[in-house]
N, C-alpha and C positions, 0 to 999 in steps of 0.2 A: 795749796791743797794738802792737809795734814793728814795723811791715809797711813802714814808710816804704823801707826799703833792699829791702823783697824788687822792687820795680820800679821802676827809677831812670828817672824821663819826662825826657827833653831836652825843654827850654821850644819852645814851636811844634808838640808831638807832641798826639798826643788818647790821652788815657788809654783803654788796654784795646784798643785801633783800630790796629793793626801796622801799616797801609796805610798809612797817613797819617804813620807812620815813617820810610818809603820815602825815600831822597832823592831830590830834585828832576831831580837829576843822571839820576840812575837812569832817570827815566822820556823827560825829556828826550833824551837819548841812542839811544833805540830806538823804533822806529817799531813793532814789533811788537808783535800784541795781547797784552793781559792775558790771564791766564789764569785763569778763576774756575771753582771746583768748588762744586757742590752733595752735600754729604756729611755721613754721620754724627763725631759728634763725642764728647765724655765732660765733664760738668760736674760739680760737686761743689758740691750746694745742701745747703747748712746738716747739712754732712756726712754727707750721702746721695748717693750716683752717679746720674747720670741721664745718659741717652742720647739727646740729643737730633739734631736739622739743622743745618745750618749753609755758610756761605758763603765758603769760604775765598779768598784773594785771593793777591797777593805777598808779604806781612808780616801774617797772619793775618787774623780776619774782618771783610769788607767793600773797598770801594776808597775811591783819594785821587784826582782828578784837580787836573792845575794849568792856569790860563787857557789856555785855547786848546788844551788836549788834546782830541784826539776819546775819542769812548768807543768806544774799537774793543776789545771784550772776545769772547774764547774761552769760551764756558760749557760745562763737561764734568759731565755728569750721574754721580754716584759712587754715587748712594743704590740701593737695589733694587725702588725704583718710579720710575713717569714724574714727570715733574713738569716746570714753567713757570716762569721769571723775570720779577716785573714790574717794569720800573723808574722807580720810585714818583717822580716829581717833573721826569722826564725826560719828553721827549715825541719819543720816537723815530717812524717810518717807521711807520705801523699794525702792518708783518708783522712789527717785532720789538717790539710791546707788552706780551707776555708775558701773552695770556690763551688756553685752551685751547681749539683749535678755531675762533681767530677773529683770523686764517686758520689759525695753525700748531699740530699736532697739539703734543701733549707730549714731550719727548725723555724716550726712551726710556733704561732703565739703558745705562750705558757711553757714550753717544751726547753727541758734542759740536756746538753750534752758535753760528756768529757773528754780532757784530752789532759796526753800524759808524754810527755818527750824530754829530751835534754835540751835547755836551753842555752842557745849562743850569747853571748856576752857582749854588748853595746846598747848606743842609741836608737833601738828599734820603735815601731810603733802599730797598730791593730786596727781594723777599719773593715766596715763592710765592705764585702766583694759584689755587691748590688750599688751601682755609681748614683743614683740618683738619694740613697741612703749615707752613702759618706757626704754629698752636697747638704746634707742636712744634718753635717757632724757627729755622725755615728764614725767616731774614733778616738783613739788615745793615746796617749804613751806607753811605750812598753822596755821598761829599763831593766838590761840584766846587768850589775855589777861585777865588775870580776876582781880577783886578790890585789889589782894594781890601784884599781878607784876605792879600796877602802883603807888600803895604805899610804894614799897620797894624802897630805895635808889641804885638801880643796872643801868649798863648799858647792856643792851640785844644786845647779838651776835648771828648769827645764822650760823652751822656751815652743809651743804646740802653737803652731802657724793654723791659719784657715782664711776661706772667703768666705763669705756670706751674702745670700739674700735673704729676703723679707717674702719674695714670692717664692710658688712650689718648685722643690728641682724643674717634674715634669715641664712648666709654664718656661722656665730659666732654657734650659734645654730645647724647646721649640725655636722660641725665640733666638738662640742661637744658632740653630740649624735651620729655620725655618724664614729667617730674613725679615721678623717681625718688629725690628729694634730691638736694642740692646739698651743695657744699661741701669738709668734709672726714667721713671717716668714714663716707660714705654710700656702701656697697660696693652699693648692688645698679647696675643697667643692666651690668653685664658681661656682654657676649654678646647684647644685646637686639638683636632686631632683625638678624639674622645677614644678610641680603640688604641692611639699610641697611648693614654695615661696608663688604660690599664694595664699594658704590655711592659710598661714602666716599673708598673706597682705590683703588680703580681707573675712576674716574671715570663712570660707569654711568651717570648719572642725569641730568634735564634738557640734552639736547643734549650729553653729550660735559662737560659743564660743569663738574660737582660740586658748585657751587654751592645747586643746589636737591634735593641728593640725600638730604637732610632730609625734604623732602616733605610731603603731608598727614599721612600716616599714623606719622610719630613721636610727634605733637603727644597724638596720644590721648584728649585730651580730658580729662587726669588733674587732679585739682587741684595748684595752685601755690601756695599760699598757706602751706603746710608748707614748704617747703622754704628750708632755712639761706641767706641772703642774695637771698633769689628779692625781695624787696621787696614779699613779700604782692598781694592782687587788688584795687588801688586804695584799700585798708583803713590807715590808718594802724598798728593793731595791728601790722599784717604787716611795716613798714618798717625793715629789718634794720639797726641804725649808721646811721638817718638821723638822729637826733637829732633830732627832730621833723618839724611839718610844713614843707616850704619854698616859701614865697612863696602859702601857700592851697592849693596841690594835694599830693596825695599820688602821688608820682613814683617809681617804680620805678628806680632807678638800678645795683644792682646784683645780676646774674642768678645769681652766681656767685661762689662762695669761693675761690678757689685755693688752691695748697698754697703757693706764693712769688709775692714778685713781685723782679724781676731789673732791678739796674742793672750795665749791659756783664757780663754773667752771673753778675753777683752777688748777695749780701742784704747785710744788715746785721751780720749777723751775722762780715762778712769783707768787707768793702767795701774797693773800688778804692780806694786812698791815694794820689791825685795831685802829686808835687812841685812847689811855684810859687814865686816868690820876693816878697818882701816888695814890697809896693809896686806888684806888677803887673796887669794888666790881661790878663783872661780871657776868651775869645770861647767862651762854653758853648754847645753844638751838640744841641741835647737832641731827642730823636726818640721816639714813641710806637710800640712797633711792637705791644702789646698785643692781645691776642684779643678782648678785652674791660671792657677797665679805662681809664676817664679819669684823668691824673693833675695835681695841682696840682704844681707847682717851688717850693720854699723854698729861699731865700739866706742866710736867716737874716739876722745881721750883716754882711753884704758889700754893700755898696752895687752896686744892680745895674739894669740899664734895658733891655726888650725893642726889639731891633730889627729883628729879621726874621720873619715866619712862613711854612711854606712852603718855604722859601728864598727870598724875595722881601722887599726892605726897606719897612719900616715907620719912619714917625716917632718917633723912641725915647720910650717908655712908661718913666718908673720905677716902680720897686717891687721889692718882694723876694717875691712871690708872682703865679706868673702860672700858667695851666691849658692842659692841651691835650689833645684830644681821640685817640683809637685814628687812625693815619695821619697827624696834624701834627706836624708839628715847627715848635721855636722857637730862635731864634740872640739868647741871652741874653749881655750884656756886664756885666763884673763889675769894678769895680776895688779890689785888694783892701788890709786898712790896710799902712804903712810900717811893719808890726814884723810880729815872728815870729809864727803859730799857730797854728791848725786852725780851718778854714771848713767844715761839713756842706752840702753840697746836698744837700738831701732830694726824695723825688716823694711824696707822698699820694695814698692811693687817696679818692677823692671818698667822701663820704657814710661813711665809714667810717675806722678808728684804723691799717690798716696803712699801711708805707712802705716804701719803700728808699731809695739812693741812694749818692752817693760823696762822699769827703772833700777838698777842697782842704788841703795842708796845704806850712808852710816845713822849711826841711832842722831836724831834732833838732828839731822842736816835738810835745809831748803830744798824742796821739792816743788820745779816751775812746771807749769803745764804747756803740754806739746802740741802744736799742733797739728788733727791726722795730716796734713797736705802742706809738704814743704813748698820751698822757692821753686825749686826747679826736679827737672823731672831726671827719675836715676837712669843709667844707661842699659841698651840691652846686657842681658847674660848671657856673659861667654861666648859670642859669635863667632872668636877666633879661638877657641879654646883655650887660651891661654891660663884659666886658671886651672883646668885639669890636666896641663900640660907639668903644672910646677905639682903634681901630687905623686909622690914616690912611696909604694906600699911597703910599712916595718916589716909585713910578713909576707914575700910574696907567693905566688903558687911555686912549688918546686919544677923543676926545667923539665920538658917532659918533649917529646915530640907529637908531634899534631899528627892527630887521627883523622880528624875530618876537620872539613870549613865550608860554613854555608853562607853568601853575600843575603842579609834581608833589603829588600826597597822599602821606602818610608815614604809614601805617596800620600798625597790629597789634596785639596782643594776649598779655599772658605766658598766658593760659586760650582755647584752645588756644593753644600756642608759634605765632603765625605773623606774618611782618612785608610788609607788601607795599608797592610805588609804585605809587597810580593804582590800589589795587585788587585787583593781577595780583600774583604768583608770576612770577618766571623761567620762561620756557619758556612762560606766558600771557601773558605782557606785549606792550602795544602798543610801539614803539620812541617815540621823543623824534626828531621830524625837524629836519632843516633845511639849507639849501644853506653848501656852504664860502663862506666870506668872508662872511658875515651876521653879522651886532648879534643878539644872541639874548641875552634876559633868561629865565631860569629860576628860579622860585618853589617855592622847596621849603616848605609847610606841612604840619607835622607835626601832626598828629589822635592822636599817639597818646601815651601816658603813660611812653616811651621815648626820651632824646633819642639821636638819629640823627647820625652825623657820615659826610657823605653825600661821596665821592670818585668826580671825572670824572677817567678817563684821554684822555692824546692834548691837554689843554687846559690853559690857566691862566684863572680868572677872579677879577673884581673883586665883594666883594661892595658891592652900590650899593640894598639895602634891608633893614632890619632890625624887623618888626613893623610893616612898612605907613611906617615913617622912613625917608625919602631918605640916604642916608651915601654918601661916597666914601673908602670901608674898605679893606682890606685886599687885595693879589690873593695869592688862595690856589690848592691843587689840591682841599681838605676843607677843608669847613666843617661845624660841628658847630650844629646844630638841634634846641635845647630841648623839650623835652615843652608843645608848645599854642602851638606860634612858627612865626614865618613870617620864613626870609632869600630875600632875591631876591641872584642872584647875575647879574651880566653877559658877555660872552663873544663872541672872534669866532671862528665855527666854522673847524678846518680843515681836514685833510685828507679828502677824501671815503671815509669808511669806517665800519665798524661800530666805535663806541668805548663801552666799560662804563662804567657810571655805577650806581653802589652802597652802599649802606650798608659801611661800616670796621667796623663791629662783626661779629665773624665768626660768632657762630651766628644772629645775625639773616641776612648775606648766604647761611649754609649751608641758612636756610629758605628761599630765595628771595626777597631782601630788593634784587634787582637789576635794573637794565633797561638799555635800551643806546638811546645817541647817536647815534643813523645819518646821517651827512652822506651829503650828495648831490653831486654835481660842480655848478656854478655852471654860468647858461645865457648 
């Protein structure tokens, strides 16, 4: 497949990432905001059209900031519903957080709004806060660079994970709450539930929210145990490409078959063909923006060392396999050998043989074709935490004593589909308190047979317990919490305001899988 010349990367670009194109010059030079549209787009997956969202920026989708840029962006809604921008690793002013209703209503089609804050500096990325609109790939990357990424000798790749189907969220959505089948080929939920579409689509449901517009009443009560990739009802029989049992439980890991899974909008079958030169060193920028799929990263043969996650540096980890959960990202360093040839980075979908991913490759070297669905199927992620156990943050919070600590529960259930914190549903939920400027330690134990990769806005924390072990781990914005595991995470509260705190798996948060961080003003 001779694709190398169809997209000729200047070294320092990120494959497939237009913004990060941009010259420096460019942005330097003008004070005036960016301009980002949320609009419909045209993909061609494994040569079928789809229609999906998307985020257009200056040089296609997503933005590039450089040190010391503010994030002063123009957001012009293009689509023919409302919708919200959240920006995922940013911790902007509460009123531009980008959740619906909390304070700012949804802009409206046609309708543009600004936002102007200091932006934090890593692998972050942007996506509606309407779940059934990120299923339909309304998201991006969103890179700020800081004085170290432009002093380093690397070329920066950017690697925007996703799943896909071919049917509507809503349909997708039923059918996994609703026991209708899963997967592929399973045509019924069309049309089910005609008052949950539109609760879906025009945000009806739980406050304004949409979140919880799933509700009781999709769940049904159907059996799940039939359905293709549902992971069976705690039954090993049921455990769809787990390859057996792992670690003594039987773990539900995958709710859902898609029709693809998408690296920078592509498969396998036609992957991104990156140019690099012999010898060089890669700063891989890999971002989960998934509905529902954890993904393992393979390097393969390229010698390679984790040092960020989050955006936030970590003590570099080698290895050529590392996992990240729905909303992390990871800033993988690669160095690659002094002779010509093709590098695959691949994603694995956990528990299961599919993949995608993109090629590293030199000028004129053999480019073989991949295919999506290996031999065998990758293992779960991180059941025993072991790999965020090895993650030691460069910068950690400074030593502070705890003001408060709140234990979260992490409940649910594939029979009925329903996932709750502490209990509640959205819209029941008691809030998570506590005054700004507090030590707050929060304990997310998960009770349930679904790991949860749970994301606060508005905050950065450290996680500083892992199964009752003390660690001075990583500062993330999601951390992902295994099925019958308990992370404590540390944190100092800021801005006094309503801030979401949520499960990243989207038809878990579409059942009500969310609660909110309500600071207080300090007395």
């Amino acid at each position: 497949m001779n694709t190398l010349s169809r997209r000729g990367f200047l070294a320092a670009s990120a494959a497939a990432i237009g913004a990060a194109q941009m010259p420096r010059l460019a942005f330097a030079q003008s004070a005036a905001p960016i301009s980002l549209a949320a609009a419909t787009r045209t993909l061609d997956i494994d040569g079928r059209a789809a229609t999906v969202f998307g985020l257009a920026g200056p040089g296609g989708q997503g933005l590039t900031f450089d040190p010391g840029q503010r994030f002063r962006v123009d957001l012009t809604n293009d689509l023919d519903v409302g919708t919200i921008i959240h920006w995922h690793g940013q911790i902007p002013p509460n009123a531009q957080d980008g959740v619906p209703d909390m304070p700012m209503p949804l802009l409206a089609p046609g309708e543009t709004r600004s936002y102007d804050f200091e932006a934090r500096p890593g692998t972050h990325w942007m996506h509606s806060h309407v779940p059934t609109q990120e299923m339909q790939l309304l998201a991006a990357p969103l890179i700020v660079r800081s004085q170290e990424d432009l002093a380093a000798d690397r070329q920066e790749v950017v690697m925007f994970l996703h799943d896909f189907s071919f049917k509507a969220p809503e349909e997708v959505l039923a059918e996994i709450s609703g026991g209708h089948g899963g997967g592929h080929g399973a045509g019924h939920g069309a049309g089910a539930e005609p008052e949950q579409s539109a609760s879906m689509g025009g945000m009806g449901a739980m406050q304004g929210m949409d979140h919880g517009a799933m509700g009781h009443g999709a769940t049904g009560g159907m059996p799940m145990g039939n359905m293709p990739g549902m992971g069976g009802m705690m039954g090993m029989s049921g455990m769809m490409g787990m390859g057996g049992q792992m670690g003594g439980m039987a773990m539900d890991l995958n709710d859902y078959d898609w029709d693809a899974y998408l690296a920078n909008d592509r498969t396998l079958s036609d992957p991104e063909v990156v140019q690099v030169e012999r010898g060089g060193r890669i700063q891989l920028r890999v971002i989960n923006a998934a509905a529902a799929t954890v993904f393992w990263i393979e390097t393969g043969g390229a010698e390679a060392r984790l040092v960020a996650v989050d955006g936030h540096a970590v003590q570099p980890v080698a290895g050529t396999r590392f996992g990240l959960a729905m909303g992390q990202r990871l800033d993988i360093e690669i160095d690659l050998p002094n002779e010509g040839g093709a590098w695959p980075i691949l994603a694995l979908r956990e528990g299961a043989r599919e993949r995608t991913g993109l090629i590293l490759a030199t000028q004129g070297a053999e480019v073989r074709r991949l295919d999506a669905v290996a031999e065998a199927a990758a293992p779960a992620f991180d059941t025993d935490l072991a790999q965020e156990a090895r993650l030691i943050a460069r910068d950690p919070l400074p030593d502070r004593q705890v003001d408060r600590s709140q234990m979260l529960m992490l409940g649910g259930s594939m029979q009925p589909y329903l996932w709750t914190i502490n209990g509640a549903v959205w819209g029941q939920h008691q809030p998570i308190i506590a005054r700004s400027g507090e030590r707050v330690v929060l304990s997310f134990h998960n009770m349930s047979m679904m790991a949860h990769p749970m994301h606060l806005h508005g905050h950065v924390f450290q996680v500083v317990g892992l199964n009752g072990r003390r660690v001075a781990g990583a500062l993330r914005d999601t951390v992902h919490v295994p099925p019958m595991s308990m992370v404590d995470v540390a944190l100092d509260a800021g801005e006094a305001a309503r801030w979401m705190l949520h499960c990243h798996h989207m038809p878990h948060l579409a059942t009500g899988m969310m609660t909110e961080f309500a600071v207080t003003a300090s007395v």
